[in-house]
N, CA, C and O atoms as CSV, one atom per row, in Angstrom:
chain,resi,resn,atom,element,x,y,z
A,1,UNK,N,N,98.124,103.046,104.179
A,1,UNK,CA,C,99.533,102.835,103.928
A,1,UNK,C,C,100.055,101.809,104.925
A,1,UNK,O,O,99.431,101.613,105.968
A,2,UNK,N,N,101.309,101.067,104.614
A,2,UNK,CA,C,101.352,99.868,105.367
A,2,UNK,C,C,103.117,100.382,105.414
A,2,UNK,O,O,103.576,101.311,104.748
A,3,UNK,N,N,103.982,99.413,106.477
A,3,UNK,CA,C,104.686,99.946,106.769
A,3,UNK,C,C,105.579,99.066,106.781
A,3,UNK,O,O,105.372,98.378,107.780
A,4,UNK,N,N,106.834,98.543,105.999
A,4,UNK,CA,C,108.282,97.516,106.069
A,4,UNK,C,C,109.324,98.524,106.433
A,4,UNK,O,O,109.561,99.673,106.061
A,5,UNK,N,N,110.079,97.372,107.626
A,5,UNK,CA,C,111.145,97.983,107.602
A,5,UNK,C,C,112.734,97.385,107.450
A,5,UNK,O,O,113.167,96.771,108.425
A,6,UNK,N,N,113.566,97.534,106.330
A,6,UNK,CA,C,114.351,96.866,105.709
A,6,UNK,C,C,115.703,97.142,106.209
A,6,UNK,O,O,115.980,98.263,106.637
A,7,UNK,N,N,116.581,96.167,106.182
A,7,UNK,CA,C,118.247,96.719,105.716
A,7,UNK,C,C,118.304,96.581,103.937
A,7,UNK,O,O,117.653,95.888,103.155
A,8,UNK,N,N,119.386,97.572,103.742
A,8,UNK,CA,C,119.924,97.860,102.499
A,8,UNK,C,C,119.979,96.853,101.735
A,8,UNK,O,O,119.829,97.070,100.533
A,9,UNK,N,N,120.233,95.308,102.243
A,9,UNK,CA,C,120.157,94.469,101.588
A,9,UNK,C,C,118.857,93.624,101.135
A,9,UNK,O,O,118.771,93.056,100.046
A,10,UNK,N,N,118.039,93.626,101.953
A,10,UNK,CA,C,116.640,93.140,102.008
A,10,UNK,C,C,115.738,93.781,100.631
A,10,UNK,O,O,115.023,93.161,99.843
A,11,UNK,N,N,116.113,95.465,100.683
A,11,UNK,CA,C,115.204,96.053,99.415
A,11,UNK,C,C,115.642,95.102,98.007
A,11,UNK,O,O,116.642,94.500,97.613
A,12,UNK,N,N,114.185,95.379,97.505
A,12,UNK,CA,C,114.079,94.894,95.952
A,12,UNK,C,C,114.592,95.807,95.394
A,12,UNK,O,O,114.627,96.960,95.823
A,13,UNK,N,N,115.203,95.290,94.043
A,13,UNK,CA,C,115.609,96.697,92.937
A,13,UNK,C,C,114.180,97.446,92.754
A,13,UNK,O,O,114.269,98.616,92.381
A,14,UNK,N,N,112.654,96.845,93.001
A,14,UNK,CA,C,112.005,98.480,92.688
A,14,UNK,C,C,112.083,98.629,93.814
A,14,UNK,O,O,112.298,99.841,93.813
A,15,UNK,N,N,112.079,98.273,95.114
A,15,UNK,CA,C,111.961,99.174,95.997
A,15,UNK,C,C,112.913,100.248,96.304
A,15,UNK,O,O,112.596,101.419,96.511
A,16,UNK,N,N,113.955,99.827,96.317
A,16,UNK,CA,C,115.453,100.711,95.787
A,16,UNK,C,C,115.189,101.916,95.143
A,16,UNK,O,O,115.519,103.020,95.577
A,17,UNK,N,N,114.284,101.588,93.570
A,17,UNK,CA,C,114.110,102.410,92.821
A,17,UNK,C,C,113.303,103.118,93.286
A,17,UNK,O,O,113.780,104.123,93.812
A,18,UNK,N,N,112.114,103.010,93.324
A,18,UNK,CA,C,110.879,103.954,94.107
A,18,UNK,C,C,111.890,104.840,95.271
A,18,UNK,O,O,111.948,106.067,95.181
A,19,UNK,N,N,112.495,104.258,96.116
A,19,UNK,CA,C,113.019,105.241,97.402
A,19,UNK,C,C,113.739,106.619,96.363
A,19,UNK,O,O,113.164,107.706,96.414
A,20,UNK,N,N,114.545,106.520,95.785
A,20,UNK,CA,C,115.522,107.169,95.208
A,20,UNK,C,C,114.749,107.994,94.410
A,20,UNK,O,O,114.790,109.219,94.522
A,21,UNK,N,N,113.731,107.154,93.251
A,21,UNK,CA,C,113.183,108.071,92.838
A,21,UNK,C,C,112.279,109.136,94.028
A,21,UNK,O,O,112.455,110.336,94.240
A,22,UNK,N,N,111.677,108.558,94.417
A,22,UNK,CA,C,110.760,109.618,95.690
A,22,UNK,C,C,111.733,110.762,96.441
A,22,UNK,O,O,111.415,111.885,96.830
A,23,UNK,N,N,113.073,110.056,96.509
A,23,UNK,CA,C,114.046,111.052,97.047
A,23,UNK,C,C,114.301,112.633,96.234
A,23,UNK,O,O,114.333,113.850,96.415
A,24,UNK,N,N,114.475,111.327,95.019
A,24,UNK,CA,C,114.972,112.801,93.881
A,24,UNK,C,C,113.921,113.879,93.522
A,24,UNK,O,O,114.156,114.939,92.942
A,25,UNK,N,N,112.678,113.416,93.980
A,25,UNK,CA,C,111.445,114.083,93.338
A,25,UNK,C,C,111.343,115.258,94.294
A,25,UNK,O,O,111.317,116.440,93.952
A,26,UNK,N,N,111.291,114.821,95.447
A,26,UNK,CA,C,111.260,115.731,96.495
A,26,UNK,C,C,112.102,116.851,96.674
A,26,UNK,O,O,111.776,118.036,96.605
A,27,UNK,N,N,113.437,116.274,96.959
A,27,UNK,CA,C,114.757,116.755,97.858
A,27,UNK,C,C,115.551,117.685,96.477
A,27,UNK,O,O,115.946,118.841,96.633
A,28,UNK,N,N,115.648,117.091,95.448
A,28,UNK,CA,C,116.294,117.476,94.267
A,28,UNK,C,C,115.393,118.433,93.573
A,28,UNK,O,O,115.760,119.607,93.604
A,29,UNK,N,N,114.008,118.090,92.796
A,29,UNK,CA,C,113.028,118.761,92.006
A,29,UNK,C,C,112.509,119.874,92.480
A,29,UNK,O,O,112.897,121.014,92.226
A,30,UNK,N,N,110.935,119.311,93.717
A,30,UNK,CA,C,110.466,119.998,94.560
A,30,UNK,C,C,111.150,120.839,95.190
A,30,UNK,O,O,110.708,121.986,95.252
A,31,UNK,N,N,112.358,120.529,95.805
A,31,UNK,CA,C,112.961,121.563,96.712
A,31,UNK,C,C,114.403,122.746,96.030
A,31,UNK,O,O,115.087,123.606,96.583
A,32,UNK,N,N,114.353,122.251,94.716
A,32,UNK,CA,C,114.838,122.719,94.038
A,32,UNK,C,C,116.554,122.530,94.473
A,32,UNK,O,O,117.399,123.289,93.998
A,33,UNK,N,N,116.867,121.547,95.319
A,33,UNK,CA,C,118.396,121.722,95.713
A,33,UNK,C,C,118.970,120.372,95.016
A,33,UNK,O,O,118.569,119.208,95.039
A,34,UNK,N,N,119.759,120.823,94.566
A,34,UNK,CA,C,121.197,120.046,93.480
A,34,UNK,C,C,122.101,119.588,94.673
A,34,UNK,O,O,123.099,120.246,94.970
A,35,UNK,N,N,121.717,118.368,95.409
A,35,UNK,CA,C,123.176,117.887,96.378
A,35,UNK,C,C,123.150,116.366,95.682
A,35,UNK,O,O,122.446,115.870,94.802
A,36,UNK,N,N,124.200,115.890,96.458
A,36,UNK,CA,C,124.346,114.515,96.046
A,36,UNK,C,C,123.529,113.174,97.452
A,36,UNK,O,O,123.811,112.774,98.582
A,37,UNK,N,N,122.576,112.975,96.531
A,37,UNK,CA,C,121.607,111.856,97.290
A,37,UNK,C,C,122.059,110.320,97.867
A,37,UNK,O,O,121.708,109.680,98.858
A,38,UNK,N,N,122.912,110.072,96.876
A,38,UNK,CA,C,123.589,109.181,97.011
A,38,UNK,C,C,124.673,109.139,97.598
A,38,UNK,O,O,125.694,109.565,97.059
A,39,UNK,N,N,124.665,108.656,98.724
A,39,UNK,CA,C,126.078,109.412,99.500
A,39,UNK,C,C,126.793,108.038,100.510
A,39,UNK,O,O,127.665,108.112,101.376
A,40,UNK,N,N,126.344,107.320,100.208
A,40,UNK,CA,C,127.437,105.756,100.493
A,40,UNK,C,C,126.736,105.090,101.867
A,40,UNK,O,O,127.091,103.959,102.199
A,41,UNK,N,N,125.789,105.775,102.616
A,41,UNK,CA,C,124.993,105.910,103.784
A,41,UNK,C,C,124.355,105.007,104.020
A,41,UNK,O,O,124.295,104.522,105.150
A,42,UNK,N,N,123.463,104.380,102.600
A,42,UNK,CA,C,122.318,103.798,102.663
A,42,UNK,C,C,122.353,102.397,102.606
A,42,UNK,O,O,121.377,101.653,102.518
A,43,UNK,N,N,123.901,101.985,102.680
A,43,UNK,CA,C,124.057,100.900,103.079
A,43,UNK,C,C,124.104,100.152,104.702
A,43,UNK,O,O,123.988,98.992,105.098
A,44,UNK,N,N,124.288,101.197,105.230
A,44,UNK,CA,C,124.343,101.107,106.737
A,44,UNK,C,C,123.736,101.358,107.228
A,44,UNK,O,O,123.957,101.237,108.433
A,45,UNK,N,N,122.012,102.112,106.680
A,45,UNK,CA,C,120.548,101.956,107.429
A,45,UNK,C,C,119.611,101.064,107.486
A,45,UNK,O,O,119.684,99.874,107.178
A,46,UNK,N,N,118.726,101.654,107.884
A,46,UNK,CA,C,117.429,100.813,108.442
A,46,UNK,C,C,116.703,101.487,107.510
A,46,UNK,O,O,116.436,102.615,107.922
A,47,UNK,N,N,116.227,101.239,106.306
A,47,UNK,CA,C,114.860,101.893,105.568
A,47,UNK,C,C,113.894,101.512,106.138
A,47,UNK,O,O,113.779,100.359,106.554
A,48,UNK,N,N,112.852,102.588,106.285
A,48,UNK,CA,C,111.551,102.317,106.849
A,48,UNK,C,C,110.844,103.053,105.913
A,48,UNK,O,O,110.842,104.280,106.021
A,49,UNK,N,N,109.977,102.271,104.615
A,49,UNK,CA,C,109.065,102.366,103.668
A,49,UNK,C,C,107.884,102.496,103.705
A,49,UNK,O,O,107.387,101.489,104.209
A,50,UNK,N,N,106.800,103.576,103.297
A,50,UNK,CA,C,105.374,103.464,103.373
A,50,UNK,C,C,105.245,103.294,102.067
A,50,UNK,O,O,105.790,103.909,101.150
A,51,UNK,N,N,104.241,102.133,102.034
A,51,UNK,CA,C,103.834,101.556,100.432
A,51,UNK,C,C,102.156,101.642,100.641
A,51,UNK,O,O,101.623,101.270,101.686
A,52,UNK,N,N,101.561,102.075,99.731
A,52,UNK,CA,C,100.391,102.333,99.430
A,52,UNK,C,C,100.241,101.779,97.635
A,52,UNK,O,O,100.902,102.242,96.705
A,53,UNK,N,N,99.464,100.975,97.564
A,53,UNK,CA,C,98.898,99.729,96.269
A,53,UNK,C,C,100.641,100.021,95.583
A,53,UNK,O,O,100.840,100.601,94.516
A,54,UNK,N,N,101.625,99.526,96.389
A,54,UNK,CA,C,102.480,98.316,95.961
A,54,UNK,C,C,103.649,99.801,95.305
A,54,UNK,O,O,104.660,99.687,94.613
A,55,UNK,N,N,102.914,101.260,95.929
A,55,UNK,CA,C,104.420,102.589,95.833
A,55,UNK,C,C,104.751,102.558,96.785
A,55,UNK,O,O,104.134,101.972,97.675
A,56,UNK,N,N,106.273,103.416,97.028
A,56,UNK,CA,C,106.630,103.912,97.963
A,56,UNK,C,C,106.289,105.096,98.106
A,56,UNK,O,O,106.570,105.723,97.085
A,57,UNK,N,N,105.856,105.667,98.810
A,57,UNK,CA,C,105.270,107.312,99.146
A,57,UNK,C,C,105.252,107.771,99.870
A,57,UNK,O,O,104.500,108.743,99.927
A,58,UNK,N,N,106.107,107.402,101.025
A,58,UNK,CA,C,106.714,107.751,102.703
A,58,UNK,C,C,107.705,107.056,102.819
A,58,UNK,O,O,107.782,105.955,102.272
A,59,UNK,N,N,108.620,107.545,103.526
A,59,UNK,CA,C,110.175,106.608,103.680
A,59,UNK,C,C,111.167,107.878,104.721
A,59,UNK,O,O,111.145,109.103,104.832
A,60,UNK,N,N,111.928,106.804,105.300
A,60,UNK,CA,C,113.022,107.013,106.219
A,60,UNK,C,C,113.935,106.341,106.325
A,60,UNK,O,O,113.818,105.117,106.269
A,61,UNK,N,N,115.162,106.972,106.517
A,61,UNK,CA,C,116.272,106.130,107.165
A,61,UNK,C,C,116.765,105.987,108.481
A,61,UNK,O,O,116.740,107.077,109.053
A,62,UNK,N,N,117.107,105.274,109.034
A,62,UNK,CA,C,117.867,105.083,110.815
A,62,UNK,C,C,118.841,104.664,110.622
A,62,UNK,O,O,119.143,103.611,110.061
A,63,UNK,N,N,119.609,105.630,111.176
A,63,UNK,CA,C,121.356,104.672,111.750
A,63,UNK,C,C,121.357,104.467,113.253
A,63,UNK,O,O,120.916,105.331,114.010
A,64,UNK,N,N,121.854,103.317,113.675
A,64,UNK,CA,C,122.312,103.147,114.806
A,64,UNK,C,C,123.031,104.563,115.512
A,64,UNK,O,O,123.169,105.565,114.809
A,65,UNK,N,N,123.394,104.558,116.696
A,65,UNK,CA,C,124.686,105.217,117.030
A,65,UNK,C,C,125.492,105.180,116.831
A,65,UNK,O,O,126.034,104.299,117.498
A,66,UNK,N,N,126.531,105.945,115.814
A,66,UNK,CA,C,127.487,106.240,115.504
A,66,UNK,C,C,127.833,106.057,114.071
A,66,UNK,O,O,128.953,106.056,113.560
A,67,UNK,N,N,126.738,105.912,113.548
A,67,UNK,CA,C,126.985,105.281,112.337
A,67,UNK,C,C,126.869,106.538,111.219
A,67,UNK,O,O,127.338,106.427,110.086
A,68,UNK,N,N,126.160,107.779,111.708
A,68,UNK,CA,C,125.806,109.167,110.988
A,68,UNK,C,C,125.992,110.097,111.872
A,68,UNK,O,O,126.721,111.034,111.544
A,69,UNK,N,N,125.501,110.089,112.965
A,69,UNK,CA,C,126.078,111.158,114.226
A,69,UNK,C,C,126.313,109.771,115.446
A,69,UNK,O,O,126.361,108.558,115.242
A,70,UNK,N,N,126.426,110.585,116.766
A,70,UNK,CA,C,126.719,110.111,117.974
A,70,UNK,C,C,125.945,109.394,118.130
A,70,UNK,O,O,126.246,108.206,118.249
A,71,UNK,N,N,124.518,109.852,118.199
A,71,UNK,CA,C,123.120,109.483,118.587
A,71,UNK,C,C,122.649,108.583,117.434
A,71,UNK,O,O,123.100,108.619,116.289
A,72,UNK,N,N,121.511,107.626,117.970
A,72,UNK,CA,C,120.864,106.767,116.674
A,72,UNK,C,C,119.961,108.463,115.921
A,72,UNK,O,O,119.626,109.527,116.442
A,73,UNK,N,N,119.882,107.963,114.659
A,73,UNK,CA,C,119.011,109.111,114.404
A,73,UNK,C,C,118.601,108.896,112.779
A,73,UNK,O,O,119.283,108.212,112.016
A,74,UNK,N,N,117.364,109.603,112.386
A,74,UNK,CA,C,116.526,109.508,111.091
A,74,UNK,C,C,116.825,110.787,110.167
A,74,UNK,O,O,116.905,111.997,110.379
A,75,UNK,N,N,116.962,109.905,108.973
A,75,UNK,CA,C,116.575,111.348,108.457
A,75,UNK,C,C,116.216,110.739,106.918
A,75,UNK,O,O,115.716,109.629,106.732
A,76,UNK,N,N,116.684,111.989,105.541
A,76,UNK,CA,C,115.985,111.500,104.581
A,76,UNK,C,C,114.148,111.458,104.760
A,76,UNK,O,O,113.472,111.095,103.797
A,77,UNK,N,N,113.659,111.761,105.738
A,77,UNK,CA,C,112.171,111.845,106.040
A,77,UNK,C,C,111.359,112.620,105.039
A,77,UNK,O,O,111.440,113.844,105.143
A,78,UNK,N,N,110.377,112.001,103.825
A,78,UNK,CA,C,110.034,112.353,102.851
A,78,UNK,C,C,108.469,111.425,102.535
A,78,UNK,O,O,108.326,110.214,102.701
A,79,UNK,N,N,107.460,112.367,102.065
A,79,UNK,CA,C,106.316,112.194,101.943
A,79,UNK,C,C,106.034,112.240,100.397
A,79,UNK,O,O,106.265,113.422,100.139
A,80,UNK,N,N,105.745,111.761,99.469
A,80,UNK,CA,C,105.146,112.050,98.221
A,80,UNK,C,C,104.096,113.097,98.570
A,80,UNK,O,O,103.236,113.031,99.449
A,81,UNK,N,N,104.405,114.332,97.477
A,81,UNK,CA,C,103.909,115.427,97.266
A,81,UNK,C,C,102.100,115.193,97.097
A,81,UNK,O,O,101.206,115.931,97.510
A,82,UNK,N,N,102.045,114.500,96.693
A,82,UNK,CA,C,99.947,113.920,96.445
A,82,UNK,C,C,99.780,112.917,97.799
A,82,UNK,O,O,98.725,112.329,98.037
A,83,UNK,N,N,100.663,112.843,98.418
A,83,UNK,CA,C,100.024,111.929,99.544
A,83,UNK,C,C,100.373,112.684,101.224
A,83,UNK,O,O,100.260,112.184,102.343
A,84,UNK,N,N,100.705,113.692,100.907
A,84,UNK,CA,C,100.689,114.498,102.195
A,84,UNK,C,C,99.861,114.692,102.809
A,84,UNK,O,O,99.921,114.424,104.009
A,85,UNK,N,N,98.663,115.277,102.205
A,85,UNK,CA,C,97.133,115.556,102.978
A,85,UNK,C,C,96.421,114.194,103.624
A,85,UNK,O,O,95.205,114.194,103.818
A,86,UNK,N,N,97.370,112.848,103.998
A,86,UNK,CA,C,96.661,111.752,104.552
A,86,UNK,C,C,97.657,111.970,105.657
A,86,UNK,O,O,96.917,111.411,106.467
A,87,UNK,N,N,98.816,112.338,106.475
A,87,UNK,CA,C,99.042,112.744,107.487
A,87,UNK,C,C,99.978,111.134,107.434
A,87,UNK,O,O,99.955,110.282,108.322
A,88,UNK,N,N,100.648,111.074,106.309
A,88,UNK,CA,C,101.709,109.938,106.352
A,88,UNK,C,C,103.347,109.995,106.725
A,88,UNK,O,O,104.196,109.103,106.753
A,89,UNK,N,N,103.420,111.532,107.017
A,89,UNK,CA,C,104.729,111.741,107.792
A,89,UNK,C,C,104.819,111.402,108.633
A,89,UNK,O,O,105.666,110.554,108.912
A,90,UNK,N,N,103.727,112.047,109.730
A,90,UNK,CA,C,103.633,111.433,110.887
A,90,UNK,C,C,103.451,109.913,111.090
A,90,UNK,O,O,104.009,109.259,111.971
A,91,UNK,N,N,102.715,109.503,110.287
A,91,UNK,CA,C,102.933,107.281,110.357
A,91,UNK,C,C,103.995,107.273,110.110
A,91,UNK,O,O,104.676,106.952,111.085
A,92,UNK,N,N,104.746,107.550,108.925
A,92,UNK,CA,C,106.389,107.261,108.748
A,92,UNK,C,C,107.354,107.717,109.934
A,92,UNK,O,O,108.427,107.117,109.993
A,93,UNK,N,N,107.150,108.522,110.711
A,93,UNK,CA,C,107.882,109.164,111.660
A,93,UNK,C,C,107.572,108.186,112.906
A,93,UNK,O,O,108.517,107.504,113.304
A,94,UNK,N,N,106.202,108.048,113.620
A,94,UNK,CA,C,106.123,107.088,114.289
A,94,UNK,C,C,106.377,105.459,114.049
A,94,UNK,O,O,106.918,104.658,114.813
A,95,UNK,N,N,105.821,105.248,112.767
A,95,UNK,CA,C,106.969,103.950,112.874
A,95,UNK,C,C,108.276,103.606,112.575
A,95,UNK,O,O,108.697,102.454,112.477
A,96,UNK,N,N,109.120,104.966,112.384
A,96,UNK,CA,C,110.457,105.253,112.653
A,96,UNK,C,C,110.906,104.822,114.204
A,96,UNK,O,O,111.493,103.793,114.536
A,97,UNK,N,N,110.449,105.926,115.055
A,97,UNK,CA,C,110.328,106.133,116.462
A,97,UNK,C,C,110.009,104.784,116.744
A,97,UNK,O,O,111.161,104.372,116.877
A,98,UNK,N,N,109.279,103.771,116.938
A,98,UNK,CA,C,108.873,102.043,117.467
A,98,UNK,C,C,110.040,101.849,116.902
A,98,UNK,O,O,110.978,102.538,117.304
A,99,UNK,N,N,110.241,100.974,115.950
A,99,UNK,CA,C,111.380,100.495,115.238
A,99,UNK,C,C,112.968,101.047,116.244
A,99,UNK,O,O,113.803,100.272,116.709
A,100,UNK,N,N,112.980,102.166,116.318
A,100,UNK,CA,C,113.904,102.776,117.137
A,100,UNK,C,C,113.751,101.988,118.541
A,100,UNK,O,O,114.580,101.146,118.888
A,101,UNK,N,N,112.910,102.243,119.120
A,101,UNK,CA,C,112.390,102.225,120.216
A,101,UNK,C,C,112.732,100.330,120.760
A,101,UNK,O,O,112.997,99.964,121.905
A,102,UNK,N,N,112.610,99.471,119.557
A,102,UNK,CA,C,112.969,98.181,119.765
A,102,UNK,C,C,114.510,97.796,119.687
A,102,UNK,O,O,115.274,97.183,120.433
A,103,UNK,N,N,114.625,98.417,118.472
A,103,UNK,CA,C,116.577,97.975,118.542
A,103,UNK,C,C,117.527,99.030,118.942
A,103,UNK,O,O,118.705,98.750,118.724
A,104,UNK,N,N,117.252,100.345,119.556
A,104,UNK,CA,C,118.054,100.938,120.138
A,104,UNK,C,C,117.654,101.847,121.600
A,104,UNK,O,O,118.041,102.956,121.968
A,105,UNK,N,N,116.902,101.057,122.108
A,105,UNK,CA,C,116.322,102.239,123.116
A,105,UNK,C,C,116.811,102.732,123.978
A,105,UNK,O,O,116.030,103.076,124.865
A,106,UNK,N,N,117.856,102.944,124.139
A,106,UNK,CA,C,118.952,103.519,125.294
A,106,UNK,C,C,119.697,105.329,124.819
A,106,UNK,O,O,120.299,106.226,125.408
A,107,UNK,N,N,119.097,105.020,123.221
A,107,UNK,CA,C,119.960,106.215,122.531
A,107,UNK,C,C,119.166,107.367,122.518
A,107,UNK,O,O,117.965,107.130,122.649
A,108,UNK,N,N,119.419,108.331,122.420
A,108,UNK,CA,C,118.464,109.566,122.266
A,108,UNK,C,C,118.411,109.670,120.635
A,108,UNK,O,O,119.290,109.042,120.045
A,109,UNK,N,N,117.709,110.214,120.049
A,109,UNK,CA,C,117.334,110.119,118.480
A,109,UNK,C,C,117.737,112.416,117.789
A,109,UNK,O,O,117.395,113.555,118.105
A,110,UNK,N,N,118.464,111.822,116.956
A,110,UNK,CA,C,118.764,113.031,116.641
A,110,UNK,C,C,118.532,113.458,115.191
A,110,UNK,O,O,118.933,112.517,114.506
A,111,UNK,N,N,118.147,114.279,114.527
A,111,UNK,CA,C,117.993,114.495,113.456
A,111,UNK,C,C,118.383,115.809,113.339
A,111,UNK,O,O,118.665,116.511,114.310
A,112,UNK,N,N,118.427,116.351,111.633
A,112,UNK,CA,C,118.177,117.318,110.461
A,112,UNK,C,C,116.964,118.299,110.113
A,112,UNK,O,O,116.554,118.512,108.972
A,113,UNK,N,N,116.594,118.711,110.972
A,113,UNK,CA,C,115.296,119.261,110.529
A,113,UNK,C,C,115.407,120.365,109.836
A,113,UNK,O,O,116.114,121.295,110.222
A,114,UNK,N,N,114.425,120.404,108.249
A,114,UNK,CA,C,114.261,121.707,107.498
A,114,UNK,C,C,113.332,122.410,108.813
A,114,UNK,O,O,112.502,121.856,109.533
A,115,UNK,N,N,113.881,124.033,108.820
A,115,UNK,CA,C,113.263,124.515,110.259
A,115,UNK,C,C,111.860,124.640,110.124
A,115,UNK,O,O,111.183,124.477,111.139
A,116,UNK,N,N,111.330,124.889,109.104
A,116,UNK,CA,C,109.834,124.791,108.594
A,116,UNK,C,C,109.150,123.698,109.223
A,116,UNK,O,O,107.936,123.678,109.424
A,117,UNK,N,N,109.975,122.771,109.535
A,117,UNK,CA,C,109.210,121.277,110.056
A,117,UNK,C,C,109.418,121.345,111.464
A,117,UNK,O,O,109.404,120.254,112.035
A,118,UNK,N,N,109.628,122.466,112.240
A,118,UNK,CA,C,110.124,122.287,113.736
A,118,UNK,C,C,109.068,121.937,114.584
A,118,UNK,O,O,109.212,121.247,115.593
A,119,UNK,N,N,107.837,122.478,114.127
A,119,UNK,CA,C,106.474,122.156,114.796
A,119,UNK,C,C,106.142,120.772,114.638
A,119,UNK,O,O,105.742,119.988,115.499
A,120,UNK,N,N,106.411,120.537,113.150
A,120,UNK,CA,C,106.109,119.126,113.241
A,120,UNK,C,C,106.878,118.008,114.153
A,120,UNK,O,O,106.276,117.250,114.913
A,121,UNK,N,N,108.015,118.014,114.005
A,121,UNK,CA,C,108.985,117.058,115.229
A,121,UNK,C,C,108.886,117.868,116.877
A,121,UNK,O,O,108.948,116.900,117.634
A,122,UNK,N,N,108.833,118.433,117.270
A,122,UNK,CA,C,108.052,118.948,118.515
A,122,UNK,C,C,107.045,118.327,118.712
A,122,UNK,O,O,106.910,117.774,119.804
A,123,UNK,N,N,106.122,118.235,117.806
A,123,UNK,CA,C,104.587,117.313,118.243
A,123,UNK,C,C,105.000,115.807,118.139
A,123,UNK,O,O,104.170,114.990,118.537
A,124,UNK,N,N,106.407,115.270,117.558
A,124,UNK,CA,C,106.797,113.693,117.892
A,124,UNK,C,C,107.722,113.894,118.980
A,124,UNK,O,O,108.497,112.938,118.998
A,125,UNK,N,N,108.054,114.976,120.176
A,125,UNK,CA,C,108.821,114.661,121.016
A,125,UNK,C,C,110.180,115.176,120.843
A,125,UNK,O,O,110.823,115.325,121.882
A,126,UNK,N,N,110.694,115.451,119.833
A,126,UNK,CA,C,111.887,116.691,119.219
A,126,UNK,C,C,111.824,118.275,120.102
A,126,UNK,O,O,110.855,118.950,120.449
A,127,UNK,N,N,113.516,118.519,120.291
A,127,UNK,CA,C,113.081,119.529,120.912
A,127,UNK,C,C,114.540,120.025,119.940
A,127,UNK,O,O,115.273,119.167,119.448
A,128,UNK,N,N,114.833,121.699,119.750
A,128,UNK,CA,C,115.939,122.180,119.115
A,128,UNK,C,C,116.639,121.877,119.772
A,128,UNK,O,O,116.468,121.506,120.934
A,129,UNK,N,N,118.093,122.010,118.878
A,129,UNK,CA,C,119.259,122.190,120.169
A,129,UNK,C,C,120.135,122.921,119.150
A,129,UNK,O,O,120.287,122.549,117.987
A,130,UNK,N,N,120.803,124.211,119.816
A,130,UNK,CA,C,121.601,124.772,118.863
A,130,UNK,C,C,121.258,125.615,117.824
A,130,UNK,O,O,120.068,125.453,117.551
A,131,UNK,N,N,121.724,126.344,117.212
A,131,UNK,CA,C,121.522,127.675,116.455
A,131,UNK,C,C,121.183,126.836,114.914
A,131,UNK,O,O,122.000,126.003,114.521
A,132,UNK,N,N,120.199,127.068,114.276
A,132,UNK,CA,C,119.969,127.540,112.766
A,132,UNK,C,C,121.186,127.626,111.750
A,132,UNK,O,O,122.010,128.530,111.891
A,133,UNK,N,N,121.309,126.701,110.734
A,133,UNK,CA,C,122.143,126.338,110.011
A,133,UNK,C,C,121.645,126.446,108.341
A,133,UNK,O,O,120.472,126.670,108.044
A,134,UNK,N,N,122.615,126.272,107.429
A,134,UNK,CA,C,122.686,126.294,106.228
A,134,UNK,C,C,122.317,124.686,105.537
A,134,UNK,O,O,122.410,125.051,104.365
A,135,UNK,N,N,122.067,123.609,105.458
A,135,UNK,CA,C,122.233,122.360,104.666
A,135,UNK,C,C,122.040,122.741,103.301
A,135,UNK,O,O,120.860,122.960,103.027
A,136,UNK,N,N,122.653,122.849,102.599
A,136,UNK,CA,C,122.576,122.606,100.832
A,136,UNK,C,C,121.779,122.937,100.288
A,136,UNK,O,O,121.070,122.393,99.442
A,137,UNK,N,N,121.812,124.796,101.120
A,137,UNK,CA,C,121.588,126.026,100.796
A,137,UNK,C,C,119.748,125.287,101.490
A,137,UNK,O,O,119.039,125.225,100.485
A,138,UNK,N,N,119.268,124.999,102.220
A,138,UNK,CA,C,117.990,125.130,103.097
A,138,UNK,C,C,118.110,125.132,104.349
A,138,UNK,O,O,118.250,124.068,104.953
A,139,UNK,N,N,118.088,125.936,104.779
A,139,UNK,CA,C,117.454,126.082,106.441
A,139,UNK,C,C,117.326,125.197,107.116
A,139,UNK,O,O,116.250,124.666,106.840
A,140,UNK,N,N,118.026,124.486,108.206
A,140,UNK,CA,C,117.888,123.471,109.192
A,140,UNK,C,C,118.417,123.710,110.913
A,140,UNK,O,O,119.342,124.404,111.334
A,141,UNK,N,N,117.780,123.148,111.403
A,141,UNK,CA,C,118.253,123.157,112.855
A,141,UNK,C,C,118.048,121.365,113.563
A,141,UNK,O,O,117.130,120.606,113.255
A,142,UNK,N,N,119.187,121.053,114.546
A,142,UNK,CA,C,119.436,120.306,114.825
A,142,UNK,C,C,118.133,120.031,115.753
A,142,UNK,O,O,117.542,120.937,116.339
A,143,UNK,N,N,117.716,118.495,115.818
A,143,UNK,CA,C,116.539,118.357,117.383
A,143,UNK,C,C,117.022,117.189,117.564
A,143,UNK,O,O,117.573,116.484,116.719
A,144,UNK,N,N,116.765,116.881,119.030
A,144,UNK,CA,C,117.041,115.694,119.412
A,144,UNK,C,C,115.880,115.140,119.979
A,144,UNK,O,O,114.973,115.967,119.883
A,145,UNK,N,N,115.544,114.206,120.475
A,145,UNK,CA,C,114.292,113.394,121.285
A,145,UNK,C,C,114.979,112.260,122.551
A,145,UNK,O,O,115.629,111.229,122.383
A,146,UNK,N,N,114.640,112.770,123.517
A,146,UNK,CA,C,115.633,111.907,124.394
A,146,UNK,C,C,114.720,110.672,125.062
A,146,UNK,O,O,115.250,109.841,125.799
């Protein structure tokens, strides 16, 4: 898997398409939750795309500071369901983290975590902060990475 990382304006209409669809497949289908994906956001990130023979099948977003919370921070973090067992979260997550690491490195990085994934962002440097929450009816707790 190979790794671009875009502003909102840079994506192609398929790449656009692939993200959204991969979004909806996941976040909407798979996870069975009905929220609204489209939420005016994704104009003011940093997409960071994993393409494997010319799909998208890993992807993230980054906002600066202040642009979604206080802190720069990722989220939207999503793996195609057949391409999980190659350990492409973690590439999508670390070349989240670089990318970060070049145009904002002063900020601490904050995210959304479904709590199921707490082990996983712990092993990128995430630590909790704060009590266990509801997101659109799934389980999340706040982590930050300083």
């Amino acid at each position: 898997m190979k790794v671009a990382v875009k502003t909102f304006e840079e994506l192609t209409n398929t790449e656009l398409y692939q993200t959204m669809r991969l979004r909806s497949e996941v976040f909407v289908v798979e996870q069975d939750c009905v929220y609204q994906d489209l939420d005016n956001k994704d104009q003011k990130a940093l997409h960071v795309l994993g393409i494997k023979k010319q799909n998208i099948v890993a992807y993230t977003r980054i906002f600066k500071p202040g642009d979604y919370f206080t802190n720069t921070s990722i989220g939207r973090v999503v793996v195609k369901k057949e391409e999980r067992k190659f350990g492409y979260g973690k590439v999508i997550m670390e070349a989240s983290l670089e990318e970060i690491d070049k145009r904002f490195p002063e900020s601490p990085i904050e995210l959304s975590a479904q709590t199921y994934l707490v082990k996983f962002y712990n092993d990128l440097g995430f630590k909790a902060s704060g009590e266990e929450y509801l997101e659109d009816g799934i389980p999340h707790i706040k982590m930050i990475r300083k």
